[in-house]
C-alpha positions as CSV (number, residue, x, y, z in Angstrom):
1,X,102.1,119.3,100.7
2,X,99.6,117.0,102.8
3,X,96.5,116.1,102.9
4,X,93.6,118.1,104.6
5,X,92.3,115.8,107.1
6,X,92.1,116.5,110.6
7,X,94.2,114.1,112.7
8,X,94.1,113.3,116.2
9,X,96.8,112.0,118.9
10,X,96.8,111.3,122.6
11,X,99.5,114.4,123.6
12,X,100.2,112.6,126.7
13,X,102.5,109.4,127.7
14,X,100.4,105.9,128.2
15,X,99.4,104.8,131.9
16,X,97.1,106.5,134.7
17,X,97.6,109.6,135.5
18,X,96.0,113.0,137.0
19,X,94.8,114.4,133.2
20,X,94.8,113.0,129.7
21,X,95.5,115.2,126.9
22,X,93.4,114.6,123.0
23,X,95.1,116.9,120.7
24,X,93.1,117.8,117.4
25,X,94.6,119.7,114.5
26,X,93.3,120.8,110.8
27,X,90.7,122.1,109.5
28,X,87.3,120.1,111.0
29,X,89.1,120.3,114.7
30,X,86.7,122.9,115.7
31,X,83.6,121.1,114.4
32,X,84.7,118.0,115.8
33,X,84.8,119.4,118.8
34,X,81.3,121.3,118.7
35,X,79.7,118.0,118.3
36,X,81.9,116.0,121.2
37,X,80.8,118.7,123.4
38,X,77.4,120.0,122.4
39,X,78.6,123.8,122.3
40,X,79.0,126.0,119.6
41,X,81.4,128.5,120.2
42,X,84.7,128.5,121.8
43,X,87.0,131.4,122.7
44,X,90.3,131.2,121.6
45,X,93.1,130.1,123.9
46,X,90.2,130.2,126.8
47,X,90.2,126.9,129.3
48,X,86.4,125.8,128.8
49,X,85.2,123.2,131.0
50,X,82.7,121.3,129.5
51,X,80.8,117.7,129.7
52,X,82.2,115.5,126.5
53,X,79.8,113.1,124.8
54,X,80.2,110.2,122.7
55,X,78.9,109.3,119.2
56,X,76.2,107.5,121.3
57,X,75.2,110.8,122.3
58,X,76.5,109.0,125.8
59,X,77.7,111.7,128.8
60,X,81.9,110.1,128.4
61,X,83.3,112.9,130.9
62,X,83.9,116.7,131.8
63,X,87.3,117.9,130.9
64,X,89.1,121.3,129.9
65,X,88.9,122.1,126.2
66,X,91.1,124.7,124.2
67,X,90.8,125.9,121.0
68,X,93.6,127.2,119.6
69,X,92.9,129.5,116.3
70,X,94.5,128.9,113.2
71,X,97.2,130.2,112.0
72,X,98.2,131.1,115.7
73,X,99.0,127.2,117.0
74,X,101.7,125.0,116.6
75,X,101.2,123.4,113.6
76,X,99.4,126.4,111.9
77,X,96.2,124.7,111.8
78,X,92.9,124.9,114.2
79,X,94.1,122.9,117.0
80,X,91.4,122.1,119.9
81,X,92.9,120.6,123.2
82,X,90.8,117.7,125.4
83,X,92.5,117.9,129.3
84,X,90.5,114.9,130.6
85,X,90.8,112.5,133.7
86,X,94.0,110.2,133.2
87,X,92.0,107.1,132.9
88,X,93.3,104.8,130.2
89,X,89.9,103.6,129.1
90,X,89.0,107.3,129.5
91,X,91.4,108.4,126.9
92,X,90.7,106.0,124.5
93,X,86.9,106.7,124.6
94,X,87.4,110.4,123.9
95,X,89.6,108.9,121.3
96,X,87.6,106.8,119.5
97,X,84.8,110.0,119.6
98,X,87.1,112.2,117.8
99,X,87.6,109.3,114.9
100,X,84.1,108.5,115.3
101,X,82.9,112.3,114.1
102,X,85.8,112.4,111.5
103,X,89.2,112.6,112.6
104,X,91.8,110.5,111.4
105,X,94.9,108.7,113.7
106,X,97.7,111.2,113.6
107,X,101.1,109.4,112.5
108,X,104.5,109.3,114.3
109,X,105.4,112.9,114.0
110,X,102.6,114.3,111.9
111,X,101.9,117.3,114.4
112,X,105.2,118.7,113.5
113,X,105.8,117.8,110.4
114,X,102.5,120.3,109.6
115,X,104.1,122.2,111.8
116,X,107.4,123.0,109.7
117,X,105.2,122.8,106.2
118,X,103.1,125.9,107.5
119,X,106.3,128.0,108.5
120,X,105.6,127.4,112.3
121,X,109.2,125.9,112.9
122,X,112.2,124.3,110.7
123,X,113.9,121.4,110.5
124,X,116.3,122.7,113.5
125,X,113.5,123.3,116.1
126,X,111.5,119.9,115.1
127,X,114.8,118.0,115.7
128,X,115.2,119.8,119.1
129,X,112.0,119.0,120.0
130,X,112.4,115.4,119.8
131,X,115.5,115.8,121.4
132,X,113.6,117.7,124.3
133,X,111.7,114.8,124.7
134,X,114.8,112.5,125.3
135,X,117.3,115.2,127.1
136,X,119.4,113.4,130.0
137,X,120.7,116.0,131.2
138,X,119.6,119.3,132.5
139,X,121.8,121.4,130.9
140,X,121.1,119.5,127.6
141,X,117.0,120.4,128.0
142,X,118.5,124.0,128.4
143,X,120.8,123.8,125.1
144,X,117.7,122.7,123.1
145,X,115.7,125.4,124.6
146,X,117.9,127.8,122.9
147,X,117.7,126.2,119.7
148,X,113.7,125.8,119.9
149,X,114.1,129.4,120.5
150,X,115.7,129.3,117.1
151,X,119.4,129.8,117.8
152,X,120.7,127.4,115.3
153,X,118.6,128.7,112.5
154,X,120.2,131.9,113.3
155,X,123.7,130.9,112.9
156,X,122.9,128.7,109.5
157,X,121.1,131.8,108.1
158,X,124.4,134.1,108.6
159,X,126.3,131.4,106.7
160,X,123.3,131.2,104.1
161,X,123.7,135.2,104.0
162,X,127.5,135.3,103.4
163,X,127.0,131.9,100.9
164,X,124.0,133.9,98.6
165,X,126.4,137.0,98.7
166,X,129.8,135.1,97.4
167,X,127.2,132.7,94.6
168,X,126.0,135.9,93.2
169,X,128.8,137.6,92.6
170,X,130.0,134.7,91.2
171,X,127.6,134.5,89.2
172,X,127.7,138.5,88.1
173,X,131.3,137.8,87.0
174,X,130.0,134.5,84.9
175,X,126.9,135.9,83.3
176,X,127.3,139.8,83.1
177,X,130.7,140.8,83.4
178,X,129.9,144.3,81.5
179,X,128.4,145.4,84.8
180,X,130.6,147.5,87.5
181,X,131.2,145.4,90.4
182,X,132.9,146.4,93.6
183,X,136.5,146.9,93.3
184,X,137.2,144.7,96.7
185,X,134.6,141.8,96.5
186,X,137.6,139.2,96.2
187,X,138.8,140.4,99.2
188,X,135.3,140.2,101.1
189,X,134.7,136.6,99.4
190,X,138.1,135.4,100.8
191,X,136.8,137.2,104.7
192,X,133.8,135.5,104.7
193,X,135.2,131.9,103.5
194,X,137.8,132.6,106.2
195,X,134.9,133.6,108.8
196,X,132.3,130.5,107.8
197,X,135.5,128.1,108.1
198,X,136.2,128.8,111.5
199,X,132.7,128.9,112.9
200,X,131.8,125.6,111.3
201,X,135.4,124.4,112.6
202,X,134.6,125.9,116.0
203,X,130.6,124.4,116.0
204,X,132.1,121.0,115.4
205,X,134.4,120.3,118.0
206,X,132.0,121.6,120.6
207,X,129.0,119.5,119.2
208,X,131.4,116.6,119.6
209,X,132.6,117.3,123.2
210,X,128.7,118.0,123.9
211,X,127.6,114.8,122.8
212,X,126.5,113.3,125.8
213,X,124.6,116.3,126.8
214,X,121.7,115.2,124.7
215,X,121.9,111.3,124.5
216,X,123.2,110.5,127.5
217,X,127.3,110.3,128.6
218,X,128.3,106.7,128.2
219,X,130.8,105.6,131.1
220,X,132.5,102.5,130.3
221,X,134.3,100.2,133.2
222,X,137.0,98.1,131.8
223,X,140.1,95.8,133.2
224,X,141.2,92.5,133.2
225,X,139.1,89.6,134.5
226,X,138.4,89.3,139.0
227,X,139.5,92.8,139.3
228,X,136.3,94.2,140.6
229,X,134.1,95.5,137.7
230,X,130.7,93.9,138.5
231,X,131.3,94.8,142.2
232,X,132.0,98.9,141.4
233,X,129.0,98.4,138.8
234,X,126.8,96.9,141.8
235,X,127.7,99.0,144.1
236,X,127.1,102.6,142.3
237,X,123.7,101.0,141.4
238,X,123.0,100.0,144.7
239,X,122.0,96.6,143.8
240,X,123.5,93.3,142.2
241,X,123.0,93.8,138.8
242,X,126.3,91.9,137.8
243,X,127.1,88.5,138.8
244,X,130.1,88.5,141.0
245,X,132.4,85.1,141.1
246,X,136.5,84.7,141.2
247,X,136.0,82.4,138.3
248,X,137.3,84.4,135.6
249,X,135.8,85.0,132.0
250,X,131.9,85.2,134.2
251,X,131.0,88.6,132.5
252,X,130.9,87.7,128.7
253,X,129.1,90.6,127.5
254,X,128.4,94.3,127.8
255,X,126.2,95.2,131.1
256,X,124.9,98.7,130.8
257,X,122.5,100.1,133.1
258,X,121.4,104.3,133.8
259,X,122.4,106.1,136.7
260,X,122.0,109.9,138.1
261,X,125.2,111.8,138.7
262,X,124.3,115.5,139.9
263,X,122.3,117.0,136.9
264,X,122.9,113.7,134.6
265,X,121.5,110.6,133.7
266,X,124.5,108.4,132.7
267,X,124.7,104.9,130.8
268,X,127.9,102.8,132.6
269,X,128.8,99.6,130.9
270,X,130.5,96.8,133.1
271,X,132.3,95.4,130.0
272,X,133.9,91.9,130.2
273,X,137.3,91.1,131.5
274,X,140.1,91.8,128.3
275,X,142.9,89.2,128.1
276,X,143.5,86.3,125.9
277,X,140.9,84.1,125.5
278,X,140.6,81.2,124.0
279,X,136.8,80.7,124.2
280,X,135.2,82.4,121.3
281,X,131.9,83.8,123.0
282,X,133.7,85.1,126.0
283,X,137.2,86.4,122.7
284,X,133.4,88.2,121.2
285,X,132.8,90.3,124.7
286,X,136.3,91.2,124.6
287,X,136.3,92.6,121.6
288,X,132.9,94.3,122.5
289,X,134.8,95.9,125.6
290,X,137.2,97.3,123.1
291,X,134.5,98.6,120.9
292,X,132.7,100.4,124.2
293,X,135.9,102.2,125.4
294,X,135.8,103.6,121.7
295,X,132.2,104.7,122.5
296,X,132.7,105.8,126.1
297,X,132.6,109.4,126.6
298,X,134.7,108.6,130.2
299,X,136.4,104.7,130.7
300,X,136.9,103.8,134.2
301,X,139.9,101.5,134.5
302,X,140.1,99.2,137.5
303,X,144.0,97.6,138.5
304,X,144.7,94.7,141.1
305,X,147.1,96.3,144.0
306,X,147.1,93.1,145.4
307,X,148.5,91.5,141.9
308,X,151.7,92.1,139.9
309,X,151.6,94.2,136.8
310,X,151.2,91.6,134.4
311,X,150.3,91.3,130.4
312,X,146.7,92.0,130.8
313,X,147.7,95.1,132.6
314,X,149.9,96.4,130.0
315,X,147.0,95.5,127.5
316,X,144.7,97.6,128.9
317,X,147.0,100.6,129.9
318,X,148.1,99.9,126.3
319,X,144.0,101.0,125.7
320,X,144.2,103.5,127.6
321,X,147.1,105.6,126.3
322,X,145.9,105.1,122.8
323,X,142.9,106.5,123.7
324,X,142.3,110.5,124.3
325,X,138.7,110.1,126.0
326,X,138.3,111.2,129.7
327,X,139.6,108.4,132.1
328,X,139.4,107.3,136.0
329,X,142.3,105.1,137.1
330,X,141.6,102.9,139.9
331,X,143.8,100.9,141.9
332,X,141.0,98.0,144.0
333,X,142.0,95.8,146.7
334,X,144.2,98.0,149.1
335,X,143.2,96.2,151.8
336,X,145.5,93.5,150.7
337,X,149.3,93.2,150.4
338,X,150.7,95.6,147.5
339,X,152.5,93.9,144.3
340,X,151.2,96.0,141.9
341,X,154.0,98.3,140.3
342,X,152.2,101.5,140.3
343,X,155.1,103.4,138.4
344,X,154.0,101.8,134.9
345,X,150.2,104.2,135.4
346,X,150.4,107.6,133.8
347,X,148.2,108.3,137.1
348,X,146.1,106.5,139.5
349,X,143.0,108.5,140.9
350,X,141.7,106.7,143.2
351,X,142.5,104.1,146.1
352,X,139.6,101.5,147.4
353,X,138.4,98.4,148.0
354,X,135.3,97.4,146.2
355,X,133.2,95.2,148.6
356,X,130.3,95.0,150.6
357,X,131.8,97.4,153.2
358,X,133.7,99.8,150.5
359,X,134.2,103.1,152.3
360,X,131.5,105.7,151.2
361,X,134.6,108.6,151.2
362,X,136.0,106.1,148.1
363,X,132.9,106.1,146.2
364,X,131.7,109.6,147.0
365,X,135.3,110.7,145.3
366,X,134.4,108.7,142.4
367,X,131.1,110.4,142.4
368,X,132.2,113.6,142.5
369,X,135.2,113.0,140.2
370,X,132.7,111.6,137.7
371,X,130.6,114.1,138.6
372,X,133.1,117.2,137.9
373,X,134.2,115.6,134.2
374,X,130.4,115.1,133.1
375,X,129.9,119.6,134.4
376,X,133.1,120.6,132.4
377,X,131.9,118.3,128.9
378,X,128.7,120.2,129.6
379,X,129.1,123.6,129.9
380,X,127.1,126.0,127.9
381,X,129.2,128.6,126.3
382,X,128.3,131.0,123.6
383,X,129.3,128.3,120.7
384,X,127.1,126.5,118.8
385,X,125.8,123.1,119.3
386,X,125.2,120.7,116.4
387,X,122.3,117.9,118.3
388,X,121.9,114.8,116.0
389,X,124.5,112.9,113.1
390,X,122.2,115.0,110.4
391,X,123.2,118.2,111.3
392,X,126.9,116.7,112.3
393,X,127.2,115.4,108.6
394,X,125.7,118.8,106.7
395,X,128.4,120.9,108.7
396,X,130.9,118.5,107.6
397,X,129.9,118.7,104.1
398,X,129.6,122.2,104.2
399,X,133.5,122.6,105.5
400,X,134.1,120.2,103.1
401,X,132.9,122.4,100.1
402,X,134.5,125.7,102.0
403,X,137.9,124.5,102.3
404,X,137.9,123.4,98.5
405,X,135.9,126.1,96.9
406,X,138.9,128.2,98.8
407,X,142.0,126.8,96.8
408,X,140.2,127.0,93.6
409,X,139.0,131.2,93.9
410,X,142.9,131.5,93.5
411,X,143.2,129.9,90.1
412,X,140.2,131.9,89.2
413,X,138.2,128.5,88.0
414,X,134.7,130.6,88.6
415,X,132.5,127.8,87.4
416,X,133.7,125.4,89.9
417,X,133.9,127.7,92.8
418,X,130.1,128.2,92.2
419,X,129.7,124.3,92.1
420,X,131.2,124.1,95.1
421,X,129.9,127.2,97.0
422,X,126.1,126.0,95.5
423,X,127.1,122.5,97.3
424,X,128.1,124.0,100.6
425,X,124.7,126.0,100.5
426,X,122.8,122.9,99.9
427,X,124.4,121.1,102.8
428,X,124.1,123.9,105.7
429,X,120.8,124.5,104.4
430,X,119.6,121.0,104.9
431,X,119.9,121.7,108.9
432,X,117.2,124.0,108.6
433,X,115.1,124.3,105.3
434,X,116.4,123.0,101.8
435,X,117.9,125.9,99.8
436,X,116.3,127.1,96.7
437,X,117.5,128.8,93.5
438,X,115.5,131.8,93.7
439,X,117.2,133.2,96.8
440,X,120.4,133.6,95.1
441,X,118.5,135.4,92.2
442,X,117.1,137.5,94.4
443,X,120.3,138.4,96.2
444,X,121.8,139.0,92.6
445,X,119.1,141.4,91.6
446,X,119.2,142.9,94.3
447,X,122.5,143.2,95.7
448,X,124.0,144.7,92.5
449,X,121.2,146.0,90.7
450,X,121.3,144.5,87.7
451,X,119.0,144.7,84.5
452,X,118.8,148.7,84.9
């Protein structure tokens, strides 16, 4: 459990602004406030506005307070709200009151934590409201919506269901095989593995296509050195952000900057140019271009058509068939004499020059292009969507455990089926709230009425 004090936070992010809010929560919140504003009794969920006063007994501002009633707030607990002017000084000073009559600094996520030890959320819905907070994407705010709503807890409480049913029969047939059991519970144990396989299989490869939804899609730009990278970086930003210079080798490191396409904020990395190099800080950028096509959710590849197809091109188209993430071949400089043999590309998508005067059709086809592929890797379907490595790694588990506990229910080996059945339960319950041995007793008792 935690403490009782009552902590305090400023609700709002730092800098000026039209309103400030304080947020109080636990058990002296209401008191706290009484003395702040020098009034007694406030309705619950009613917008009061009031003058606010200082330790001093000092007139500080008048602002909108709400008092939220315990246990109906979000953490469970009294909360009282202060919507002040947006003055930084402001905000501190109604602060420092709160502390002053007895509140305590909130820490980095204390508000929910309370909030998921009083049964107001789980683990599920305080990850998604973090990720709320850092969403790049419109349709990834709408994807945590739905699992604020409690969608995921949903779906790991049908597994939990079908895992309680197959551990206490299991443990029926251990610990009281006298009793009469149904006739075709092997057959329903060997359904629901079957069923929780597939949805965990299912869940997984649409978190991973998904990925970018809530972080961000990463968008790497890669080819070999003077073929126009910095200049396609600059120009979708709309500013020299890259240095631009026909000596080769100038980009040595990863450049990444965030840009809007449609509905999504997208991170593109002008990487540095990949040949052999014989300098070792610009041979460490190469091999950091390598590592962000592994990361990239979509590579952009950029060819010379005024150049033959030469090693470094057959390095990087090497890259780029090894490598099954989204991609957007270019072929630059077609304003200049063609040497480039376009018959070694799988494809080439589009056709521009990248310079000061590049052709707004070329880059609104890369726009849209990009544009398209970013809509497809985030559309919402009825699957589930797995939002951080935590929840990625307890569904792994979880399969894990499934797929073994499987090949051992046919040899019978009850006590390790259990072992592993109890593991797979620990793991999927970890997503939402850690899973306890009196919920399988329960189901045991109850489901086949034992001790009669």
């Amino acid at each position: 459990m935690y403490d009782n004090d009552t902590i305090v936070a400023i609700a709002t992010a730092s800098g000026v602004g039209a309103i400030s809010i304080i947020r109080l929560s636990g058990q002296d919140a209401l008191i706290i406030a009484s003395r702040i504003t020098h009034k007694e009794n406030f309705s619950p969920r009613l917008a009061t506005l009031t003058k606010l006063y200082n330790a001093k007994n000092e007139l500080i501002d008048e602002s909108l307070v709400i008092y939220f009633k315990n246990p109906y707030s979000f953490t469970g607990e009294d909360i009282v709200e202060f919507q002040c002017h947006g003055g930084i000084a402001l905000t501190n000073m109604i602060l420092q009151a709160t502390l002053d009559f007895g509140a305590r600094l909130a820490m980095p996520g204390e508000f929910s934590k309370r909030a998921y030890l009083n049964g107001k959320i789980d683990l599920s819905q305080a990850e998604a409201i973090s990720k709320l907070i850092e969403s790049k994407s419109e349709d990834g705010v709408k994807l945590l919506a739905r699992q604020l709503k409690g969608e995921l807890k949903e779906f790991v409480e049908e597994i939990r269901s079908d895992l309680l049913f197959i551990l206490a029969y299991v443990e029926v047939s251990i610990d009281y095989a006298e009793e009469d059991l149904p006739a075709d519970i092997l057959d329903q144990i060997n359904t629901k593995l079957n069923s929780i396989e597939q949805k965990l299989l299912t869940t997984l490869e649409a978190s991973r296509r998904r990925e970018g939804m809530i972080d961000g899609f990463k968008i790497a730009i890669v080819g070999k050195p003077n073929v126009g990278k910095s200049s396609l970086l600059n120009k979708l930003l709309n500013f020299d952000r890259a240095i631009v210079s026909n000596i080769a080798g100038t980009t040595r490191d990863t450049i990444e900057e965030n840009i809007k396409v449609g509905t999504h904020i997208i991170k593109i990395v002008d990487t540095a140019g990949i040949r052999e190099a014989s300098d070792e800080i610009e041979k460490i950028g190469i091999e950091k271009s390598k590592q962000t096509i592994d990361e990239a959710d979509i590579v952009i590849a950029l060819f010379d058509n005024s150049k033959e197809y030469d090693s470094e091109d057959a390095k990087i188209n090497e890259l780029l068939k090894n490598s099954t993430k989204e991609k957007i071949i270019i072929l630059n400089k077609c304003d200049l004499e063609s040497k480039f043999d376009r018959e070694k590309l799988d494809k080439i998508d589009i056709e521009m020059t990248i310079s000061k005067s590049l052709e707004t059709s070329s880059l609104k086809d890369l726009m849209e292009k990009l544009q398209t592929i970013l809509d497809q890797n985030s559309t919402l379907c009825d699957g589930m969507t797995l939002i951080s490595k935590h929840q990625v790694l307890s569904v792994e588990k979880t399969l894990s455990n499934i797929t073994i506990s499987k090949d051992i229910i046919v040899g019978g080996q009850l006590e390790f089926f259990a072992h592993h059945v109890t593991e797979a339960l620990e793991s999927i319950s970890l997503i939402t709230r850690p899973y306890e041995n009196d919920q399988m007793l329960d189901v045991m008792f109850g489901e086949f009425c034992l001790g009669k």
